[in-house]
VOPAGU-2260 file (C-alpha; in pm, 1 decimal, decimal comma):
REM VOPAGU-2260
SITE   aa  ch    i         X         Y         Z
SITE  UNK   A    0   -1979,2    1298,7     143,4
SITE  UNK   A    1   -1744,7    1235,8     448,4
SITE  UNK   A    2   -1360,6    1211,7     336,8
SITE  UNK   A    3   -1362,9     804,3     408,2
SITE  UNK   A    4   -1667,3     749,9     176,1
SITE  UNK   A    5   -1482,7     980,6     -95,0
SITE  UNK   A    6   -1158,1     761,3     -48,2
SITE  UNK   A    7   -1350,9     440,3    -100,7
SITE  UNK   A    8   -1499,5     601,5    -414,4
SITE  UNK   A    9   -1187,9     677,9    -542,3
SITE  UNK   A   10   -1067,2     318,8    -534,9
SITE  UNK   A   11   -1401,0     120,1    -662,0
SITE  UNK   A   12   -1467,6      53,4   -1013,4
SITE  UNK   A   13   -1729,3    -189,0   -1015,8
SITE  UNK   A   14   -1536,0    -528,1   -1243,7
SITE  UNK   A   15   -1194,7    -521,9   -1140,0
SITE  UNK   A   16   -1173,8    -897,4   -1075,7
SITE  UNK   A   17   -1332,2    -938,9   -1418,4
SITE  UNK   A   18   -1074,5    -667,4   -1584,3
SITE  UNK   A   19    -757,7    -854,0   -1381,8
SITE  UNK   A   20    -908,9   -1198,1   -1521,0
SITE  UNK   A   21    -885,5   -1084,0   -1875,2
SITE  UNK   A   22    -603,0    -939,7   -1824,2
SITE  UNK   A   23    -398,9   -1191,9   -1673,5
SITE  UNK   A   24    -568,0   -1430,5   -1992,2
SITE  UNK   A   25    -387,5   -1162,2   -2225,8
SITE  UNK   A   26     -97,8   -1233,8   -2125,0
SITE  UNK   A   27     -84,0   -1609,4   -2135,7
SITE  UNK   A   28    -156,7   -1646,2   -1778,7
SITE  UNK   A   29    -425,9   -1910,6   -1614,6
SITE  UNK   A   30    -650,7   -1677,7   -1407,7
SITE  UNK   A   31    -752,0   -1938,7   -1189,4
SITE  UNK   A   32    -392,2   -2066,2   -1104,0
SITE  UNK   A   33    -180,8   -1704,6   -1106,1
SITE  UNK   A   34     161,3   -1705,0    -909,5
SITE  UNK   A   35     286,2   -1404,7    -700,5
SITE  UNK   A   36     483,0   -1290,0   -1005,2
SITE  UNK   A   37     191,3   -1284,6   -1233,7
SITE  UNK   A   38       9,1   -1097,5    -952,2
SITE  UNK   A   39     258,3    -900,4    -889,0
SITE  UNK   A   40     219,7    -571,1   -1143,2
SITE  UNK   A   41    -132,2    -483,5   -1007,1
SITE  UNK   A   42    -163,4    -630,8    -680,1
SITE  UNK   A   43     175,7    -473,3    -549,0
SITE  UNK   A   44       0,0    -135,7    -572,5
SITE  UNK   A   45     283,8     143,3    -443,8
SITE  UNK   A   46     612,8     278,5    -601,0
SITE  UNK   A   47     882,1       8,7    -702,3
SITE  UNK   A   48     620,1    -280,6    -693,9
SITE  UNK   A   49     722,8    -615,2    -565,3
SITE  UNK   A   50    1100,6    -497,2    -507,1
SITE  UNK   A   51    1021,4    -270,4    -293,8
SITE  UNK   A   52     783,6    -476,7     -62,2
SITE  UNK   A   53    1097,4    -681,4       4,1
SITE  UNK   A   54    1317,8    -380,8      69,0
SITE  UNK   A   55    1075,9    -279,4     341,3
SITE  UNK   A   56     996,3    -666,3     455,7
SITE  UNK   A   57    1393,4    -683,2     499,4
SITE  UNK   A   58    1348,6    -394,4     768,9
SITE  UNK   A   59    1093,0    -637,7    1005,1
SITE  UNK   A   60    1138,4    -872,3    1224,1
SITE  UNK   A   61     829,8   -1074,1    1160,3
SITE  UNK   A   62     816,5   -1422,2    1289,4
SITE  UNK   A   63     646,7   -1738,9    1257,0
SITE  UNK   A   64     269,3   -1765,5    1442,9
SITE  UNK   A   65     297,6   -1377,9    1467,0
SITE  UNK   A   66     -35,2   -1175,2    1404,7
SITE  UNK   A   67      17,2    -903,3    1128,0
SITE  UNK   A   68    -179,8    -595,0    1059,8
SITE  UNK   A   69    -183,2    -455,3     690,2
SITE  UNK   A   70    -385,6    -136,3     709,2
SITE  UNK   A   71    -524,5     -37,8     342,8
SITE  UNK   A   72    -424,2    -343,4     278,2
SITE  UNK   A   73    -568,2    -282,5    -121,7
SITE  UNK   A   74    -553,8    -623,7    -309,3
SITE  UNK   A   75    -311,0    -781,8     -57,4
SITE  UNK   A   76      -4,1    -809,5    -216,1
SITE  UNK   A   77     212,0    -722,5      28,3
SITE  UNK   A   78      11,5    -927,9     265,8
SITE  UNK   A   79      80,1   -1229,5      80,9
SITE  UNK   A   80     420,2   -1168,3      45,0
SITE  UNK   A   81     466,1   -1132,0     434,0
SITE  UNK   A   82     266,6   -1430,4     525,4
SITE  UNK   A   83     475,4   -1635,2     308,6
SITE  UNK   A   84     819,9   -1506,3     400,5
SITE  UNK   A   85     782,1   -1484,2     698,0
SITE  UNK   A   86     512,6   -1722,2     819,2
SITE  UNK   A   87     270,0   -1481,7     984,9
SITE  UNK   A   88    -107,2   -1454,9     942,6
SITE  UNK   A   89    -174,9   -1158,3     824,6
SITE  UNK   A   90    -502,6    -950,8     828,9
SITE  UNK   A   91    -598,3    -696,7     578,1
SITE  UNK   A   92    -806,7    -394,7     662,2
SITE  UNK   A   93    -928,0    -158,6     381,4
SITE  UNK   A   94   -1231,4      62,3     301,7
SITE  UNK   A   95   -1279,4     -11,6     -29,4
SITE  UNK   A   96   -1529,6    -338,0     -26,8
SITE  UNK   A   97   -1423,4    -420,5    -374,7
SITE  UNK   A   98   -1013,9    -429,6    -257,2
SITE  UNK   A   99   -1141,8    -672,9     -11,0
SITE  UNK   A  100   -1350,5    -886,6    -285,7
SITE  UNK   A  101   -1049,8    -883,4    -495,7
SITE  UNK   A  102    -809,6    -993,3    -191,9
SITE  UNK   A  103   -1005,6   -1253,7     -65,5
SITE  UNK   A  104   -1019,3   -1374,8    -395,3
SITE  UNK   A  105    -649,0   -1366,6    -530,4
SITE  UNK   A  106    -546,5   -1517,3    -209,2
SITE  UNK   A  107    -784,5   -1834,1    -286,9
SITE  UNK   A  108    -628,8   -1891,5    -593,7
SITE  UNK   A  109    -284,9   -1878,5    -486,4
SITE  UNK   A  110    -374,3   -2080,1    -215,5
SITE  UNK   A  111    -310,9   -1845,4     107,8
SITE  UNK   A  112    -675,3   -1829,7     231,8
SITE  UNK   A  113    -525,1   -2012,2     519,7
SITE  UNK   A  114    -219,7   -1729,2     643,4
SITE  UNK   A  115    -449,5   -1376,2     540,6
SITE  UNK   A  116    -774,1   -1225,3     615,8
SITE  UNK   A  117    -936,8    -983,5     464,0
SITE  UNK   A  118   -1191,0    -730,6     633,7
SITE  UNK   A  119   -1365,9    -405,8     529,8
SITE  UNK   A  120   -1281,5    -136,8     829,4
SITE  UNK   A  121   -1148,4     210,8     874,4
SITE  UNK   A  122    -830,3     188,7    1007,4
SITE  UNK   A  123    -940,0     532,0    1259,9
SITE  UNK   A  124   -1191,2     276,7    1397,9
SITE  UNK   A  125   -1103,9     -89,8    1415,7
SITE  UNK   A  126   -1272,4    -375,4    1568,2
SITE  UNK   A  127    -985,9    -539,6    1730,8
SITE  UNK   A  128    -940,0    -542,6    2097,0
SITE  UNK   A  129    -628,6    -367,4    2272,1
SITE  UNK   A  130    -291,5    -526,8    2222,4
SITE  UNK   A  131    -416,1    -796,2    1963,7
SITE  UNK   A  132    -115,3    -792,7    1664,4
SITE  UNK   A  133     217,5    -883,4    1676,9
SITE  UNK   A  134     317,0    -630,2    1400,7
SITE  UNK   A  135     144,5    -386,1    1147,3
SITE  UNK   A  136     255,9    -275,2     832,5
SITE  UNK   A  137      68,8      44,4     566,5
SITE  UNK   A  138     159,8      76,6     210,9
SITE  UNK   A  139     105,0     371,5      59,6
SITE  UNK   A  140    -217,8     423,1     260,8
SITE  UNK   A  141    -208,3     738,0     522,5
SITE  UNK   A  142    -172,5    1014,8     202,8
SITE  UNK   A  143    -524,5     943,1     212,4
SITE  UNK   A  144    -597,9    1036,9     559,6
SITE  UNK   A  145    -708,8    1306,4     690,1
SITE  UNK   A  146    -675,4    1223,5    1115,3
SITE  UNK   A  147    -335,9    1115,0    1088,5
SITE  UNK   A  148    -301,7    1159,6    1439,3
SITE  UNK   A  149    -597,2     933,6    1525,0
SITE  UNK   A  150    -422,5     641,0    1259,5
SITE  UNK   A  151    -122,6     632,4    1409,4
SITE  UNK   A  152    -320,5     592,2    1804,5
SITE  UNK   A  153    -529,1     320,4    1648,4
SITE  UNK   A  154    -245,6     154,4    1520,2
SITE  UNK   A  155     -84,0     134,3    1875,0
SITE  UNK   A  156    -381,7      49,0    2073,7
SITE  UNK   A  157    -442,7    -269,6    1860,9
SITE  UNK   A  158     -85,0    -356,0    1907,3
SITE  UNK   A  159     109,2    -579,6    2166,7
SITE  UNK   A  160     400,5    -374,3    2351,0
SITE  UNK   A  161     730,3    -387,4    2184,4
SITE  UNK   A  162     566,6    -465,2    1824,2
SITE  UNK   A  163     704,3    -374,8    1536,3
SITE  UNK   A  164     501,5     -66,8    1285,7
SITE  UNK   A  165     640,5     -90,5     934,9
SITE  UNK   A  166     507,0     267,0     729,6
SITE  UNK   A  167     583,6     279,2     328,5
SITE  UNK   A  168     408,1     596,6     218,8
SITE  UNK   A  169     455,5     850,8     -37,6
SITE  UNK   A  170     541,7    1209,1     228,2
SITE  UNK   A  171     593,6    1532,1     143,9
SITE  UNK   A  172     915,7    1639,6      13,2
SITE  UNK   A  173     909,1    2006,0      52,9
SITE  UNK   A  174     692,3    2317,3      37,1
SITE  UNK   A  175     582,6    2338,3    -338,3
SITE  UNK   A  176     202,1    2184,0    -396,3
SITE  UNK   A  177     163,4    1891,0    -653,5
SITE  UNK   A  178     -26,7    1868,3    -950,3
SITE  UNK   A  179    -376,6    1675,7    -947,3
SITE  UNK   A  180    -462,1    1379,6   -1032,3
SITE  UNK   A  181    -202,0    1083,9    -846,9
SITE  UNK   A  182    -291,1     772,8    -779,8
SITE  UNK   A  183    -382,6     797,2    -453,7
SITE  UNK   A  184    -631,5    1085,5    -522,8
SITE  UNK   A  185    -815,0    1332,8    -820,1
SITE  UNK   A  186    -816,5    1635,2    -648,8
SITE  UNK   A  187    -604,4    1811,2    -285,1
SITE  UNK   A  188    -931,9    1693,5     -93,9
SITE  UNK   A  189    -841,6    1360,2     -50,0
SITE  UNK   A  190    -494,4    1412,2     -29,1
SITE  UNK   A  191    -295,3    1413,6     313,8
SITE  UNK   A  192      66,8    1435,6     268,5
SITE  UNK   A  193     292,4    1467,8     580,8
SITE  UNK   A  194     690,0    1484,8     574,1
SITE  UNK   A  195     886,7    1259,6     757,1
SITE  UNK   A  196     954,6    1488,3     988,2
SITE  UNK   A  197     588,3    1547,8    1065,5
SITE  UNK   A  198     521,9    1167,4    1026,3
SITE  UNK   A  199     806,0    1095,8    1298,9
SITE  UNK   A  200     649,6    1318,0    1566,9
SITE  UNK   A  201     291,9    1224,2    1527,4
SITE  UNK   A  202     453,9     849,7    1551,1
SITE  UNK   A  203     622,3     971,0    1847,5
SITE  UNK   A  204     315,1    1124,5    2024,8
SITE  UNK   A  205      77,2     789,0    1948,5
SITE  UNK   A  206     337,6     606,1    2152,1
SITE  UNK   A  207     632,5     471,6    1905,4
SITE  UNK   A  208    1001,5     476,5    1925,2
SITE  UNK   A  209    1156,4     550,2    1548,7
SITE  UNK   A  210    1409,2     285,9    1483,8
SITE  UNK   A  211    1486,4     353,2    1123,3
SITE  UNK   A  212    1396,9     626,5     874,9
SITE  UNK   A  213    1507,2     641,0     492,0
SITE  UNK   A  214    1437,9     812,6     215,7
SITE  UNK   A  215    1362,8     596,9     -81,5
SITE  UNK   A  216    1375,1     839,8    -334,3
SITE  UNK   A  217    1623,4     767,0    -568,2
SITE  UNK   A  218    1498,9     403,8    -525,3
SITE  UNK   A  219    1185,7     574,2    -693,7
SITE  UNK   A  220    1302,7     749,6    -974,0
SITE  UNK   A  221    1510,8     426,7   -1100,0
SITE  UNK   A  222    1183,8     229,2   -1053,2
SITE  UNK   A  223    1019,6     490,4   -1323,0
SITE  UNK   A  224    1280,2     486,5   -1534,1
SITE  UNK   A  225    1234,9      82,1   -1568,8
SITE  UNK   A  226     878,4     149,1   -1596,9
SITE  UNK   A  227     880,8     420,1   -1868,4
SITE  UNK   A  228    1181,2     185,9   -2088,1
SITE  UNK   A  229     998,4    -139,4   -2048,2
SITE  UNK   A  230     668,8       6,7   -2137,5
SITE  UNK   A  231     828,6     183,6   -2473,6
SITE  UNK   A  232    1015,9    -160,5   -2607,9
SITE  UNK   A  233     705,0    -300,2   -2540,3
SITE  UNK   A  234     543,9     -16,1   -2734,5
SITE  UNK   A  235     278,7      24,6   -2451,4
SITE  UNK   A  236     165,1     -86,1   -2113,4
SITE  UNK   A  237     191,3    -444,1   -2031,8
SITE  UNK   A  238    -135,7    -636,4   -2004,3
SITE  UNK   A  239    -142,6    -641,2   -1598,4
SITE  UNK   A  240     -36,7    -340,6   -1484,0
SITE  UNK   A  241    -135,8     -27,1   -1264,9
SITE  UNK   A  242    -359,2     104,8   -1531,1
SITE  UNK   A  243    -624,0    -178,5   -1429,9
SITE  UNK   A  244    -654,5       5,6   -1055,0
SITE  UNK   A  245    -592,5     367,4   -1183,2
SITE  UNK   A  246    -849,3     371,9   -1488,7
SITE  UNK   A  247    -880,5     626,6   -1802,0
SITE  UNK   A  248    -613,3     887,1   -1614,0
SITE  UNK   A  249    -380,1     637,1   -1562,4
SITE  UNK   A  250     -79,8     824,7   -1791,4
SITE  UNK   A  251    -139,1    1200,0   -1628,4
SITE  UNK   A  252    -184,4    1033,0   -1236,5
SITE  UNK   A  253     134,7     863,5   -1267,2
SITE  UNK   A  254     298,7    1141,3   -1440,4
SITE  UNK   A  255     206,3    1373,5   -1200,7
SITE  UNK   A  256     381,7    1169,6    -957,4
SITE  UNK   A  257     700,6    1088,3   -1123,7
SITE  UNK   A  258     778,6    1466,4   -1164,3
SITE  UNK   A  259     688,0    1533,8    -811,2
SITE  UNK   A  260     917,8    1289,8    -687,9
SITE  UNK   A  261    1185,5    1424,6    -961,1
SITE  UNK   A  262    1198,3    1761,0    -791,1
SITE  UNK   A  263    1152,3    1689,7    -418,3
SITE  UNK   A  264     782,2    1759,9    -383,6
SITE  UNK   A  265     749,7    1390,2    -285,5
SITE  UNK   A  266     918,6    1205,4     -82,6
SITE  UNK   A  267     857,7     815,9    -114,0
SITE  UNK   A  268     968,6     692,5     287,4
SITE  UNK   A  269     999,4     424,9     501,4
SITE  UNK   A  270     991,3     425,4     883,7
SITE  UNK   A  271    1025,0     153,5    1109,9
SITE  UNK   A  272     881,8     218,1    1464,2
SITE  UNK   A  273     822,6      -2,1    1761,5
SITE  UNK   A  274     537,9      63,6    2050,1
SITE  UNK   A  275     654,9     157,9    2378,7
């Protein structure tokens, strides 16, 4: 199987919409009518969740009318979030068919079918003609890919000159290897971690200027902590949650990841960059 197939894999279950429904019925929620907040603990799928979408929306300069680009754009929290703040319409690209079911479907019932799309495409090949966005954002997305050189060229062709490239992705911290599973993938195959040092030049070389860089780490570890003392007054996961996307290895993915971060190993980053 080619790496994108295996990625798509990874992601699919089969009945998440049916598994969010009941779970968003557990917890006293109407399915059919959710807010953002109710959405919120599965569909913002990256570290810190919903706080940290508008830590990295306060580093954009979206505007009203603008096109937006959310590659991976998973169940399209984020892209919700960014149409509505800042009045953009935002399109969602993402390999995983089922993400895109899910999206489509989430933003129908909150009533933003209007302001995003949702489209199944590989963000090393997209449909979209030269200089077609106003800005792009990916969450937590190029750890999964391979051709990080091609991403980052794909990105730029399909935007305008002088737009804005918003990256939130778990990097590489230092030399040491992780431990298998994480979230993003079971085994090293899948698994494409760059630091930001690496990320920065590659940016550089597809044709961005780096306007801001930091290191979100600590922001991380306080996010876990939160996670790991609501979860134990609650005495267990709450009904919508992470576990819904991450399945049966849910408690070893994420702590695999919360001691890589503690030591350095990762690196959770943003980087704002802006085509030549």
């Amino acid at each position: 199987m080619n790496s994108e197939h295996d990625v798509a894999h990874h992601y699919a279950s089969g009945d998440l919409m049916a598994r969010i429904d009941a779970a968003l019925t557990g917890a006293g929620v109407d399915a059919a009518n959710p807010s953002a907040a109710d959405l919120a603990p599965v569909d913002e799928f990256h570290i810190g969740g919903g706080s940290a979408t508008e830590a990295f929306a306060n580093k954009l300069n979206f505007n009203g009318g603008d096109r937006v680009l959310d590659v991976g754009c998973g169940l399209g929290g984020p892209a919700r979030y960014f149409a509505n703040r800042f009045g953009a319409h935002v399109t969602g690209i993402d390999l995983t068919p089922e993400f895109i079911e899910v999206a489509t479907e989430l933003s129908r019932r909150t009533g933003q079918s209007q302001v995003t799309t949702f489209e199944v495409g590989s963000a090393l090949a997209m449909r979209y003609g030269d200089a077609h966005f106003d800005g792009a954002i990916t969450v937590h997305v190029a750890m999964n890919i391979h051709d990080r050189e091609g991403l980052y060229r794909e990105v730029a062709r399909v935007l305008k000159s002088g737009a804005t490239f918003g990256i939130y992705d778990v990097m590489k911290g230092n030399a040491e290897p992780i431990d298998y599973p994480v979230p993003w993938a079971m085994t090293e195959a899948t698994s494409h971690l760059c630091t930001p040092i690496e990320t920065q030049a590659l940016l550089r070389d597809a044709g961005f200027e780096i306007l801001e860089v930091e290191d979100r780490t600590s922001q991380a570890q306080a996010f876990f902590q939160r996670a790991i003392e609501a979860a134990k007054a609650a005495g267990g996961p709450a009904a919508v949650g992470l576990h819904l996307l991450t399945g049966e290895t849910t408690a070893l993915k994420f702590t695999n990841m919360l001691s890589a971060v503690g030591d350095g190993r990762l690196a959770p980053s943003m980087i704002v960059a802006r085509k030549s």
